[in-house]
Backbone as a ProteinNet text record, in pm:
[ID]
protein_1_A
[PRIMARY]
XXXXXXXXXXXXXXXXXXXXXXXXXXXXXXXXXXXXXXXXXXXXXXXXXXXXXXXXXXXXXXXXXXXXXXXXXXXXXXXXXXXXXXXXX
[TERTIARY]
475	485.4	478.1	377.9	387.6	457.1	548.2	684.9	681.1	554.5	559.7	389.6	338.7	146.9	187.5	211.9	191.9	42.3	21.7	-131.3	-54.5	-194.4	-200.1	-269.9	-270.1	-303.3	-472.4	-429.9	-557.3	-654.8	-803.3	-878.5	-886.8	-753.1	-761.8	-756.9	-646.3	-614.8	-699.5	-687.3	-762	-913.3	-966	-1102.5	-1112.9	-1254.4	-1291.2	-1295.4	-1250.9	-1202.3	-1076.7	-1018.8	-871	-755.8	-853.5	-795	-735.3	-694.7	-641.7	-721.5	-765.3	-906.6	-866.2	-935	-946.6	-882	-815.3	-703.5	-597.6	-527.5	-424.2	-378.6	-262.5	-168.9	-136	-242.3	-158.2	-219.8	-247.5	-266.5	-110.5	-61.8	83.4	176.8	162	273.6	264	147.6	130.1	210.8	150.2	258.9	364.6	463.9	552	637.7	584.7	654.2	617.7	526.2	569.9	625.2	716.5	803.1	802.7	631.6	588	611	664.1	693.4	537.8	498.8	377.1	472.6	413.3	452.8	353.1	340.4	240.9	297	202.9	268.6	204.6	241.7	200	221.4	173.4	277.3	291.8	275.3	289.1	450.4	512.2	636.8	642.5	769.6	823	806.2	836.4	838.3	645.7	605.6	386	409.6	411.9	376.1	492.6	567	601.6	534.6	495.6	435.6	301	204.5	58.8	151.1	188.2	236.1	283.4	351.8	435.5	437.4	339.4	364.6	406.8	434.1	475.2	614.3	579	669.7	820.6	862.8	1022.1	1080.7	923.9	958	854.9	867	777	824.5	775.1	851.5	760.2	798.2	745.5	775.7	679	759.1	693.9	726.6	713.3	716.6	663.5	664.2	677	511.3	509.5	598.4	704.3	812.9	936.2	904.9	1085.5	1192.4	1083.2	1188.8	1142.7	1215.1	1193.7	1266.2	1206.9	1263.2	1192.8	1291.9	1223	1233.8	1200.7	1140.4	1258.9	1371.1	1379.9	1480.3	1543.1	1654.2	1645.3	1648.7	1600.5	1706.1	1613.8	1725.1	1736.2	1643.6	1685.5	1585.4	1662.6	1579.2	1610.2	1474.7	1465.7	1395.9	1535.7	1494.2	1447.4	1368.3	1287.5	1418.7	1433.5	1519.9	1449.5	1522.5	1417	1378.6	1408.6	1312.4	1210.1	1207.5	1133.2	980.7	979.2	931.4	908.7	946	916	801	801.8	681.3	551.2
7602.9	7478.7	7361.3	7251.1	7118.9	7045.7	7009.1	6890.7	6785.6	6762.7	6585.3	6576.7	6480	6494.6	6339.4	6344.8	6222.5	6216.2	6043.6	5993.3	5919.1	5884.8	5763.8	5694.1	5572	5446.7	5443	5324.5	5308.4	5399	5395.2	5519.2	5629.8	5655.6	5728.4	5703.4	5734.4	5648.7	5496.7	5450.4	5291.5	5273.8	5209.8	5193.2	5089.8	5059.4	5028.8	4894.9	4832	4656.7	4639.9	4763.3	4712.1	4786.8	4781.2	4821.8	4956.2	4980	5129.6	5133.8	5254.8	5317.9	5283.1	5315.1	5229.9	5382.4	5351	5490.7	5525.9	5513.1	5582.3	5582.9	5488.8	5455.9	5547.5	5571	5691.8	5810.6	5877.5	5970.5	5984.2	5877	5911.1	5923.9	5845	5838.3	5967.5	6034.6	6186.1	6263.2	6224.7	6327.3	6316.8	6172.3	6164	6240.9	6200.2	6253.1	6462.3	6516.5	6611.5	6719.9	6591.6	6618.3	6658.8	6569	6603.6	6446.4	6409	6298.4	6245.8	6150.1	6096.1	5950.5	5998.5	5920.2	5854.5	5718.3	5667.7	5633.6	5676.4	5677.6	5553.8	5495.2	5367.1	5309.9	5247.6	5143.5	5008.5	5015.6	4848.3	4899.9	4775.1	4703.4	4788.7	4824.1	4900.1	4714.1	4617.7	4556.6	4534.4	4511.2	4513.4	4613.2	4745.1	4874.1	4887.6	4837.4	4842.6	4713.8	4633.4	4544.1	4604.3	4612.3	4679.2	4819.5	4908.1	4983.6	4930	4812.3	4785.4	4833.4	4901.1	4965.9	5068.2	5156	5287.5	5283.6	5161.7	5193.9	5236	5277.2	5205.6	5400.6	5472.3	5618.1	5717.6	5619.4	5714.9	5680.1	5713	5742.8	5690.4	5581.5	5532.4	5573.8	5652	5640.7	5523.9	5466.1	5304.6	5301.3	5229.5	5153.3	5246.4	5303.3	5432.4	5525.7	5574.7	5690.4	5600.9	5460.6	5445.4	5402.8	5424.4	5332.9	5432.6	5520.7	5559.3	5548.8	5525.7	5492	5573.1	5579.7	5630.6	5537.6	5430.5	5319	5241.9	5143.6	5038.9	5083.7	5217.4	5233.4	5293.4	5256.4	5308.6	5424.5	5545	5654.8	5693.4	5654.6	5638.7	5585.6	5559.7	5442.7	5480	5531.1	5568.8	5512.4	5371.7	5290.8	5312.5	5296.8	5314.6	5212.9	5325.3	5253.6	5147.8	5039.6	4897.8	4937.3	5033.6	5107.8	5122.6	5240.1	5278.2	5144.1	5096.5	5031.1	4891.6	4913.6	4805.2	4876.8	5030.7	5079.1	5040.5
-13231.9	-13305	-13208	-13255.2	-13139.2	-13168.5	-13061.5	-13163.8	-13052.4	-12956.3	-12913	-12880	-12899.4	-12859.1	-12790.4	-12666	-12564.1	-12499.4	-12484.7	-12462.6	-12354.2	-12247.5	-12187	-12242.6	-12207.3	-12290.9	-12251.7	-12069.7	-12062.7	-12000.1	-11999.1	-12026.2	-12081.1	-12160.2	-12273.1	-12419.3	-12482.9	-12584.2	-12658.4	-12551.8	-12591.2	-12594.4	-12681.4	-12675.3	-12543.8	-12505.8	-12385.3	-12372.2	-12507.4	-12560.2	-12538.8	-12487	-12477.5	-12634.7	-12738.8	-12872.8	-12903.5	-13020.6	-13041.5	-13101.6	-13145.5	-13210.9	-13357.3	-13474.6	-13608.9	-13650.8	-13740.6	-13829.4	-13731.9	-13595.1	-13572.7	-13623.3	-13663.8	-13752	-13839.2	-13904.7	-14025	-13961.4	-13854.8	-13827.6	-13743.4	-13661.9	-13602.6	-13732.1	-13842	-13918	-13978.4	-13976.3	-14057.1	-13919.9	-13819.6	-13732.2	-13712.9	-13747.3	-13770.6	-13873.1	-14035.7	-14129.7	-14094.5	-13969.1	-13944.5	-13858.1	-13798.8	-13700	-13619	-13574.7	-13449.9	-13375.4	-13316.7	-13175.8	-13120.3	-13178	-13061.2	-12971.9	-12841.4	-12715.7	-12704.3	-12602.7	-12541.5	-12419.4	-12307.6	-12155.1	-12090.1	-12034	-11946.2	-11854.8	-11778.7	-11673.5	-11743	-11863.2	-11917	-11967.4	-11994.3	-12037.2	-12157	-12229.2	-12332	-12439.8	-12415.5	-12525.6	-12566.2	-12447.9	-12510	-12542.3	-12543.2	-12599.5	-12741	-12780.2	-12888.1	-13005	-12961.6	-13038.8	-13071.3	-12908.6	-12936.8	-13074.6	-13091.9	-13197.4	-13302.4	-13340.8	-13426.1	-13595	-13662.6	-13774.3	-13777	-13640.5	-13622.4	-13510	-13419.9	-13322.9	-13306.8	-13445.9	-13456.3	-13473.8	-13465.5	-13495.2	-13389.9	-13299.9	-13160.7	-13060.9	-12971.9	-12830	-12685.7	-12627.4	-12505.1	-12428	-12343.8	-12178.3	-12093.4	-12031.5	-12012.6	-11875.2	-11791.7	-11682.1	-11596.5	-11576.5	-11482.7	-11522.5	-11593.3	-11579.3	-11586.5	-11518	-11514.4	-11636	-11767.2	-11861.1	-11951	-12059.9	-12179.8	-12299.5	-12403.1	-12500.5	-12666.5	-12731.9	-12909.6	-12920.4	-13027	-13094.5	-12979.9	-13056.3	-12938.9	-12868.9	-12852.7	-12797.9	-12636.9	-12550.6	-12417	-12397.9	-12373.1	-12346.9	-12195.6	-12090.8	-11920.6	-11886.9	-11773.1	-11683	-11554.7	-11452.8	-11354.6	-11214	-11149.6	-11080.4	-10953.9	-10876.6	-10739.7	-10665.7	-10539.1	-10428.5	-10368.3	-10321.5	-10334.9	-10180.9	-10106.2	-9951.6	-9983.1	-10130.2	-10104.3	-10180.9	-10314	-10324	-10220.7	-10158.4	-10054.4	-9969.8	-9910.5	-9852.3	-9926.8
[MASK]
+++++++++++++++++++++++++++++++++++++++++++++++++++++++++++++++++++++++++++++++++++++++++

């Protein structure tokens, strides 16, 4: 049984305008109402990636900002900060 179908955004997911392809929407909300989890993975910000979503976002799951922020719709469930060493290399 598949119970999460996570995408990356850009070069996948997204058309080559930047857009989400025409029908997701009710193809996540069908995988929603069957209790299957669609993610979208990114290095963009959890609040753009919940807006770019906003008819669905409030019942899927971001992993956000490279890995370090995840969240189901707006509730962040961890956040995994880079030691400022090492981001400084």
């Amino acid at each position: 049984m598949i119970r999460l179908i996570a995408t990356d955004m850009d070069g996948t997911l997204l058309e080559p305008d930047g857009t989400l392809p025409d029908g997701l929407f009710p193809v996540v909300r069908q995988l929603i109402d069957l209790g299957v989890r669609f993610a979208a993975a990114s290095g963009r910000q959890h609040d753009n990636l919940y807006r770019l979503f906003r008819p669905v976002a409030r019942d899927m799951c971001f992993i956000c900002e490279n890995g370090a922020l995840n969240a189901v719709g707006r509730e962040v469930v961890s956040v995994h900060p880079f030691e400022r060493s090492v981001a400084m290399e």
